[in-house]
C-alpha positions as CSV (number, residue, x, y, z in Angstrom):
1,X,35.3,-2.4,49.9
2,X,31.6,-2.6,50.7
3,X,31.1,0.9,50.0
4,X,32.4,0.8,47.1
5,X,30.5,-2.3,46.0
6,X,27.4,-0.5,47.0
7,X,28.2,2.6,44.7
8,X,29.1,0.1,42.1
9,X,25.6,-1.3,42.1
10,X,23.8,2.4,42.5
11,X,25.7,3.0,39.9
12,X,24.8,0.2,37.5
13,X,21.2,0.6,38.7
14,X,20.5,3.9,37.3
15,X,19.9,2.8,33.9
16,X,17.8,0.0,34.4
17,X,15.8,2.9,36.4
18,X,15.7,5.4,33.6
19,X,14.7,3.0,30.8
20,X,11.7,2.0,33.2
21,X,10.8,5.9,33.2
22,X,10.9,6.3,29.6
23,X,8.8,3.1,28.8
24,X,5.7,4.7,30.0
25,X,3.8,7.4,28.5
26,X,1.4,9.6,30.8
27,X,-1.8,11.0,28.9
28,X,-3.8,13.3,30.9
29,X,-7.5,14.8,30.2
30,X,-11.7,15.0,30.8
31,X,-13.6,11.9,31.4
32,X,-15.6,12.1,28.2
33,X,-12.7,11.1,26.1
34,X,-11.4,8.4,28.7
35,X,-12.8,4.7,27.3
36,X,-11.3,5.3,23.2
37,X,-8.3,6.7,24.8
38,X,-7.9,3.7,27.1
39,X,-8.3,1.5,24.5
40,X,-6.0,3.0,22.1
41,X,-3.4,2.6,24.9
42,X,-4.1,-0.4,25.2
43,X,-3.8,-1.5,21.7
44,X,-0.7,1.1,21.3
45,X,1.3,-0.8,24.0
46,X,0.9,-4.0,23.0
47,X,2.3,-3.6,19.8
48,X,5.2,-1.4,20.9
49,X,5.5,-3.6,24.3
50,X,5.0,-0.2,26.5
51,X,2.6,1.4,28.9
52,X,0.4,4.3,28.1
53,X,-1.2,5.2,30.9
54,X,-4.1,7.8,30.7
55,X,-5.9,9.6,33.7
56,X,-9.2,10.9,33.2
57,X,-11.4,13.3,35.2
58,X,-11.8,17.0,36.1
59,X,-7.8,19.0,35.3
60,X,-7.8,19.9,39.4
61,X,-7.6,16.5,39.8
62,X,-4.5,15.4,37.5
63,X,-2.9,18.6,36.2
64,X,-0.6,18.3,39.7
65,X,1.1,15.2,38.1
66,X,0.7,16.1,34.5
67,X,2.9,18.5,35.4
68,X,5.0,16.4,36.7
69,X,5.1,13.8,34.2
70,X,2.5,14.1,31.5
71,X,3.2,13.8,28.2
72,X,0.2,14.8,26.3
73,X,-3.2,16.2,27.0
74,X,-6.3,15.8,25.2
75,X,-9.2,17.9,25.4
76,X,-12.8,16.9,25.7
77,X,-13.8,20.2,23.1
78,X,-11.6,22.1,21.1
79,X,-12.1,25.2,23.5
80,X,-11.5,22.9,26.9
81,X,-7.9,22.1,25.7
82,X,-7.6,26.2,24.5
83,X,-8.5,27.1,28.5
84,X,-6.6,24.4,29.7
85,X,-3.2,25.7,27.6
86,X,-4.3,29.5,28.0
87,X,-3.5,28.3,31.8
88,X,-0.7,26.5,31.5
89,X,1.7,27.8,28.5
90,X,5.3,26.4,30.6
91,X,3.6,23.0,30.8
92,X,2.7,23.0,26.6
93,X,4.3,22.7,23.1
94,X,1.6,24.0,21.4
95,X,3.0,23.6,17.6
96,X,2.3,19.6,18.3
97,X,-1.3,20.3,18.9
98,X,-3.6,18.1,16.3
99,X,-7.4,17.6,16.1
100,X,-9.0,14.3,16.1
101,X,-12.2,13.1,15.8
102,X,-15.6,15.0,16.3
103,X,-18.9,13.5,18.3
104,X,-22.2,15.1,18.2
105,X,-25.0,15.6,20.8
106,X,-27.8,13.4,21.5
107,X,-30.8,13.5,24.1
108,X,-30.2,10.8,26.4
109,X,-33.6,9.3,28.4
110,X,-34.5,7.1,30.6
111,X,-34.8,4.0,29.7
112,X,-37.8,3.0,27.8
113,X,-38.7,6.9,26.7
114,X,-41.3,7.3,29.1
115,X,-41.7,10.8,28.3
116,X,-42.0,10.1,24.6
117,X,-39.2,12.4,23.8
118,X,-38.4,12.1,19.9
119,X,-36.6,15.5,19.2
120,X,-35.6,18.9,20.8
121,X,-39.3,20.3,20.1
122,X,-40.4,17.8,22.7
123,X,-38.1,18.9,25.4
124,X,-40.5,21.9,25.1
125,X,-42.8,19.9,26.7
126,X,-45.2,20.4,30.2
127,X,-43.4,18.4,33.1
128,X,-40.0,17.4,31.1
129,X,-37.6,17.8,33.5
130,X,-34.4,18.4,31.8
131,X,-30.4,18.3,33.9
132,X,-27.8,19.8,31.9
133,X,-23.9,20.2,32.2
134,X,-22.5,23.9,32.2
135,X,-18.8,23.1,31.0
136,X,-16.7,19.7,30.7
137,X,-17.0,20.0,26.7
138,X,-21.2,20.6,26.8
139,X,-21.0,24.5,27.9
140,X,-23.5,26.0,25.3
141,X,-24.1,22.6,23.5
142,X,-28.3,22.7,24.6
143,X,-28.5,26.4,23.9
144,X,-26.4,25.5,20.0
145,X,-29.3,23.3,19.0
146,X,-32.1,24.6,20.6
147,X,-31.3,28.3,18.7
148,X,-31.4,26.4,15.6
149,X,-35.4,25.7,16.2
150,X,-36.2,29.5,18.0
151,X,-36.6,26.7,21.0
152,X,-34.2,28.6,23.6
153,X,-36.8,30.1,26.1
154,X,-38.6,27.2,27.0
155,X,-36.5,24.4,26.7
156,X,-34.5,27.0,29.5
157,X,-37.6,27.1,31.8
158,X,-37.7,23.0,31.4
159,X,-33.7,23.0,32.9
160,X,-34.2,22.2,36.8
161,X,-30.2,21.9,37.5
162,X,-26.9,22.6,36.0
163,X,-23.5,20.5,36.9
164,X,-19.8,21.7,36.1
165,X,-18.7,18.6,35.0
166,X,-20.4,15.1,33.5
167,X,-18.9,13.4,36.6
168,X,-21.5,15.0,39.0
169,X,-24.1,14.9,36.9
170,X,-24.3,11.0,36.2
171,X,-23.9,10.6,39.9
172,X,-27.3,13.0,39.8
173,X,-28.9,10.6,37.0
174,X,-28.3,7.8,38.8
175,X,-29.7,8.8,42.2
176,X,-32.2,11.2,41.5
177,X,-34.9,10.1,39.4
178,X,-36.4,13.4,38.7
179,X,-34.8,14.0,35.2
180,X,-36.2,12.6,32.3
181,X,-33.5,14.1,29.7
182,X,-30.2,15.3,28.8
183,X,-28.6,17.1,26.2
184,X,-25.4,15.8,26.0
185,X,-22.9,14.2,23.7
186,X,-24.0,10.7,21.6
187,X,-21.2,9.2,23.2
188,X,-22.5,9.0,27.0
189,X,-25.0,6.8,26.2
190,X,-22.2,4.1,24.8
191,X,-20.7,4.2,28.5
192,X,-24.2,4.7,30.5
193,X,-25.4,1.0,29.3
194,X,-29.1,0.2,30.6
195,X,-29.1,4.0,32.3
196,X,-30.3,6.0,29.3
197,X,-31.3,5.4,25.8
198,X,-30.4,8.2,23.1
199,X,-33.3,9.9,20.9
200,X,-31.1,11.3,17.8
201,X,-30.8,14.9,16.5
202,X,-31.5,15.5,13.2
203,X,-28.8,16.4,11.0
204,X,-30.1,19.9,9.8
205,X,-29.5,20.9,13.6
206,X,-26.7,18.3,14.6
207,X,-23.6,20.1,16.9
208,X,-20.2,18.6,16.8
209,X,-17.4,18.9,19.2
210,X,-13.8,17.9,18.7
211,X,-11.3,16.1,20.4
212,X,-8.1,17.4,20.3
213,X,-4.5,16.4,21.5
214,X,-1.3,18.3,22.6
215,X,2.2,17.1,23.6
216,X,3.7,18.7,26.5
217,X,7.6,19.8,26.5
218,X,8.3,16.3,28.0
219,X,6.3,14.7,25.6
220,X,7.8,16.8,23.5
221,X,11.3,14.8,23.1
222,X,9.9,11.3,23.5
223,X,9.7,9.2,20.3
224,X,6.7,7.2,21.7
225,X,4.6,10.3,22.2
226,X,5.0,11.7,18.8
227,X,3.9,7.7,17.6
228,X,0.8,7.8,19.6
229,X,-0.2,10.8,18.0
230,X,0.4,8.6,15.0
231,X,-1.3,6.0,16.1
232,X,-4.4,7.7,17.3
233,X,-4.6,9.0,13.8
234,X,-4.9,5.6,12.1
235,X,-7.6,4.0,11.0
236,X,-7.5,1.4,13.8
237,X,-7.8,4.0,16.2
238,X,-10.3,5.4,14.5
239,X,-12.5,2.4,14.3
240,X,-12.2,2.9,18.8
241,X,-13.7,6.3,19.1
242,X,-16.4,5.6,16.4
243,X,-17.4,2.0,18.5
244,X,-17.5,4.5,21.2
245,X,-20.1,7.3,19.7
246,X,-17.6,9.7,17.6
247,X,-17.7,10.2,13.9
């Protein structure tokens, strides 16, 4: 009798245990992105009374248990979500993948300009010591907008070190007070309070990126991820990632 009472109760468990899987949503991708996705979760949930829980950071990091549960991915750039499907076509259903919103770069400073940097001509400068990120949504982004101005060569010679990801350079920033600037996306600034301050570029030589979003096969058959994507094409969502530098 007992053991059938305890495979009467396994048994009446295992749906309380599968609705609890099903009520949260795992969104994976880059750090850039993380804060309007966060909050977008955040407001998502509330009104559907679910979790949406998204990991941000480097794809070593997380792709592990995206592949084990994720059920999108978002991309930091266009081209970073491209790579990260190229490498992992069993994991994707690439006919769900939608764009967006875009963010453009800025020059982030130190605080107070102390340099007196005003534009990409100025990064040209004697003594500006400039950091740069070779990837993580930025690969190419200084050389985009300083091509536009014939400024390539020497805004190269002002570049004293190169990071993979954003991560590991705002650990840099922070420590090393040798840079003075940093070509980078607008956005960075709105999470780097009282670290930086951002000088604008103009519009005539402005570079966007996009931010894109892809269900996995998982995701695939789960109403809540296909109303996410809904949702993160509203206008409420849009009103997040503009408060947080995108366009």
């Amino acid at each position: 009798m007992k053991t059938n009472f305890f495979c009467l109760c396994a048994a009446l468990a295992l749906p309380f245990f599968s609705i609890a899987q099903t009520d949260t949503l795992f969104v994976y991708g880059p750090g850039g992105p993380l804060s309007p996705f966060k909050e977008c979760a955040a407001n998502f949930g509330k009104q559907n009374n679910v979790v949406v829980q998204v990991v941000g950071g480097p794809d070593n990091v997380w792709r592990d248990n995206a592949i084990q549960n994720g059920d999108l991915i978002f991309g930091g750039a266009e081209y970073m979500l491209t790579a990260f499907i190229a490498n992992n076509e069993n994991l994707i259903e690439k006919s769900t993948r939608t764009s967006l919103y875009q963010r453009g770069a800025a020059i982030l400073v130190r605080p107070g300009n102390p340099k007196n940097i005003l534009g990409i001509k100025d990064l040209c400068k004697k003594g500006v010591r400039i950091m740069d990120v070779n990837g993580a949504g930025q690969l190419g982004m200084w050389e985009d907008l300083a091509g536009k101005q014939n400024l390539i060569s020497c805004i190269a010679k002002n570049i004293i070190r190169s990071f993979p990801n954003t991560a590991l350079a705002i650990s840099d920033w922070k420590s090393n007070p040798d840079y003075d600037a940093w070509i980078t996306y607008s956005s960075w600034n709105k999470n780097l309070d009282k670290l930086t301050e951002a000088v604008k570029i103009s519009s005539d030589i402005q570079v966007y990126r996009g931010t894109p979003i892809v269900m996995t096969k998982k995701g695939y058959k789960s109403r809540m991820a296909k109303d996410f994507i809904q949702y993160l094409k509203s206008d409420d969502a849009h009103r997040i990632f503009q408060k947080w530098g995108w366009e």
